[in-house]
Each structure stands twice: as C-alpha cells, then as structure tokens.
Residue, then its C-alpha position, 0 to 999 in steps of 0.5 A: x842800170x841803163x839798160x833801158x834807155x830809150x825803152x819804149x820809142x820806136x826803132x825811127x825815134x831811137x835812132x833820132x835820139x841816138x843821133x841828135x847827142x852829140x848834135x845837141x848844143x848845135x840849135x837847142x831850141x831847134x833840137x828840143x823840139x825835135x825831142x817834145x815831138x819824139x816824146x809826145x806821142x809816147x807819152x799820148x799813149x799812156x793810162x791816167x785812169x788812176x790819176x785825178x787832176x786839178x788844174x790851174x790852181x791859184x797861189x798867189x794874185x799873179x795870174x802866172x802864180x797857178x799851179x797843177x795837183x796831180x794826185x792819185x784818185x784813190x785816196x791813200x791810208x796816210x798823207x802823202x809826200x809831195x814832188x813839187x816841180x819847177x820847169x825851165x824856160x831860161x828865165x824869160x819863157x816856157x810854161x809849167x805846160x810845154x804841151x798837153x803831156x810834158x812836163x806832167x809825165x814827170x808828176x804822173x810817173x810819181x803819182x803812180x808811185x804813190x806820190x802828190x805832183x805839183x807842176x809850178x807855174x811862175x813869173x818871169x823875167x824882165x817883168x819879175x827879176x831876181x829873186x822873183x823866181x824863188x819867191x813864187x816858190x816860196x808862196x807856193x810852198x806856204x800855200x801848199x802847207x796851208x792847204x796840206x789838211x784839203x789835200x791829203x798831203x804831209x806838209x814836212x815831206x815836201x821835195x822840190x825839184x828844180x829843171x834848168x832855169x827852175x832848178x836856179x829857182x829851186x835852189x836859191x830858194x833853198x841855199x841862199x840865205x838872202x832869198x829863202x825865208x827867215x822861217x826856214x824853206x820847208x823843204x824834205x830834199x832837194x833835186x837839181x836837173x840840168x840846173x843853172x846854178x851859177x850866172x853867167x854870160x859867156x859867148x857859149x851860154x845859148x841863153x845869156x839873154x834870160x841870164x841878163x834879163x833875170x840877173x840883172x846887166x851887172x855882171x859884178x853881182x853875178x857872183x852874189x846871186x847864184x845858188x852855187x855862191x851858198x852851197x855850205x848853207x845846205x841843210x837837207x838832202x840833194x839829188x844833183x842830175x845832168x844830162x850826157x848832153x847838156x847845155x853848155x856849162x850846167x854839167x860843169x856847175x852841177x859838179x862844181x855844186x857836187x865836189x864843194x857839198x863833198x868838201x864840206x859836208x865830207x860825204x858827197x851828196x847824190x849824183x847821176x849823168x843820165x846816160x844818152x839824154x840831153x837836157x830837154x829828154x831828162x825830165x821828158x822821158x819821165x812816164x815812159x817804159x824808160x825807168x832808170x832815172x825815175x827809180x833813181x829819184x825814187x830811191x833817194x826820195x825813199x831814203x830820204x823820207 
C-alpha cells in the first residue's frame, strides 16, 4: 500500500525525509519546520480551480472561534458529508493555518473527493483551560448543523479528525462524558492523528509545558482528564493513526486507545502506522501525488457512511 511514499517530492526532498525519521524527537520544532518547508512548495504547485473557499467564518464570539469552509464549486446532487479538522499546536500555539498551503492540503484533498472541509480555529491555553478545546468544537459543530441547509451539508455525516493537541480535543469531545453534550456530540466518526490522548509530563514530553498550561499544574486529576480515561463510551467508528516517528508516547497512547477499544468492543477499530512519516509529515502530505494515507481515510470514511 506504501508504495508511494514520498511520491512527488524531488530526489533532495526525499532524501531530507528519509534522513530526518529517525532524527525526529532530536528538535521537534526544529525538524517540523524542516518538514513545512519540503512540503510548501509541492503543495504550491497544485490546481484549486475546482475548490471554492470561505475564510474565516465566525462560530462563536471568540475572535479565535472562526473557521474555513473548503467545498467544491460545483454544487453536488445530494448534501455533502463533512471532514471537520482540528489542528495541533500542543495546546498553547499554532494556527488552524501553519501557512497559505497547510493544514488546507488536508481539506483540499477531500474536497476533491467529494467532500465539504472544515479547518477549525480555537482558543487555547492558558487563556482557555481544559475543557475549553472541546468545547469550541462543540459550538463549532452546532454552528455547523444550524447552517447545514446554506451549505449544502448533511448535518449527520460529520467526521471530526483531530491532529495532535487537536486530536485530544476531537476526542474528549467525543469520549468523555463530563465534556461532550447531554445531547450527544453529532459526530459520524472519529479520526485520531498523532493524538495526545493521555496527560502527561514526563521528562521525554517535548511539550509538557502546554500539557500544564491545558490541564492544569495538578497532576492528580490527569487521569480524569484524558480521553483515553473514557475510551468505553465510544459510540461511533474510530480511525486511529500514528506516525513511524512520533512524538514521544502518542504512538504508545494510540495503541493503548487500539487494544482497550479492542477489549471492549471485541472487534479492534481502524488502525494504521504511516510508514517513514513523522508526526508533522502526517496531515502535511495530505494533496500530495503521495495518496496512501489519504485513501485509507477514504476507505473508512466510505464504510462508515
């Protein structure tokens, strides 16, 4: 199925990749720019004639509660189901925006396929603590359903993937019955990518700062917190993705989220290591001539629906 890897960057860029795996936990964020700007220019390179755009949307009265619409400019024959995107940015920085061209790639490679992308802006901390980050989602999605009919959207097919510090987001929003709605979280299935789905501040935690900063300096309630604490309340189907080179412990949390969903449900849900990414080239790849992942998304958004 990996095949493809790296398809599309030059023999330089390739190599770069190739070389910076096994490097990647060294400097994170020295390495993750290292990756936006290999990718930049690729994705620079692509067609969006048939992609219409409205930007900065307002959800709620936040000014960081705005959102994108990525959606194809010929209208389709029935509603759409919706890829609404959460980005990362360990809790306390990033931008639904890491540049003109990510994390969009990841909406205009499933506007192409038919699909109405949501990029997510929220707030973060320490102005908006736990559970502040779910509970943008939450108003996002509402704003979402209240508007389905103006955006040609079928408000019961909404799949929320969730990226890193997003993905904790994504997935309390979904799990934790202490954060998600009385009402029900709306949501058609789950994707987790190189999510944080337990709190922890461990010396090898690159990001223990925005993990304090989020969760709060009591590390006695971490437990309480993190989504991976309520993994017997899902309801829906689950994408659960890694990179081969992650951040430090979110592939181990991802496959304890795998094996305790397994248990439970006596069925495992949908699981997939990205071979040779990291955990910035995981969503930036995304529009690429690289498709592997992306089908994969595909595949068991189809299923799902």
């Amino acid at each position: 199925m990996f095949l493809d890897t790296f398809k599309g960057l030059s023999p330089e860029s390739q190599k770069t990749m190739l070389e910076l795996g096994p490097k990647w936990s060294d400097d994170i964020v020295a390495n993750r720019k290292i990756v936006i700007d290999v990718y930049t220019p690729v994705l620079a390179k692509r067609s969006l004639g048939g992609i219409g755009l409205k930007k900065n949307i307002s959800y709620g009265p936040h000014s960081r509660q705005v959102l994108d619409i990525y959606h194809p400019k010929e209208n389709q024959e029935t509603p759409s189901a919706v890829i609404l995107f959460v980005h990362g940015g360990a809790f306390v920085r990033g931008d639904k925006d890491a540049n003109e061209h990510i994390y969009a790639n990841f909406l205009t490679y499933f506007v192409r396929k038919g699909f109405v992308g949501i990029n997510l802006e929220y707030r973060q901390a320490p102005e908006a603590p736990f559970p502040q980050g779910s509970k943008d989602i939450d108003l996002s999605v509402k704003w979402l359903i209240e508007h389905a009919k103006e955006l040609h959207i079928d408000p019961k097919k909404i799949f929320l993937v969730g990226h890193s510090a997003g993905g904790s987001h994504a997935a309390s929003y979904v799990l934790d019955p202490h954060v998600r709605p009385q009402t029900g979280h709306q949501i058609k299935g789950l994707i987790l990518i190189s999510a944080r789905l337990k709190a922890d501040v461990r010396a090898d935690n690159p990001n223990a700062h925005g993990v304090k900063a989020y969760y709060g300096h009591d590390m006695s309630l971490y437990e309480s917190k993190s989504p991976l604490t309520y993994c017997d309340h899902l309801d829906i189907p689950l994408l659960i993705a890694v990179s081969e080179f992650e951040n430090p412990g979110l592939d181990v949390y991802a496959s304890e989220l795998f094996y305790k969903v397994s248990q439970k449900k006596w069925q495992s849900p949908a699981f997939i290591q990205v071979p040779k990414h990291n955990h910035t080239s995981i969503v930036a790849h995304l529009d690429t001539e690289e498709e592997s992942f992306g089908l994969f998304i595909e595949t068991f958004i189809r299923a799902a629906l």
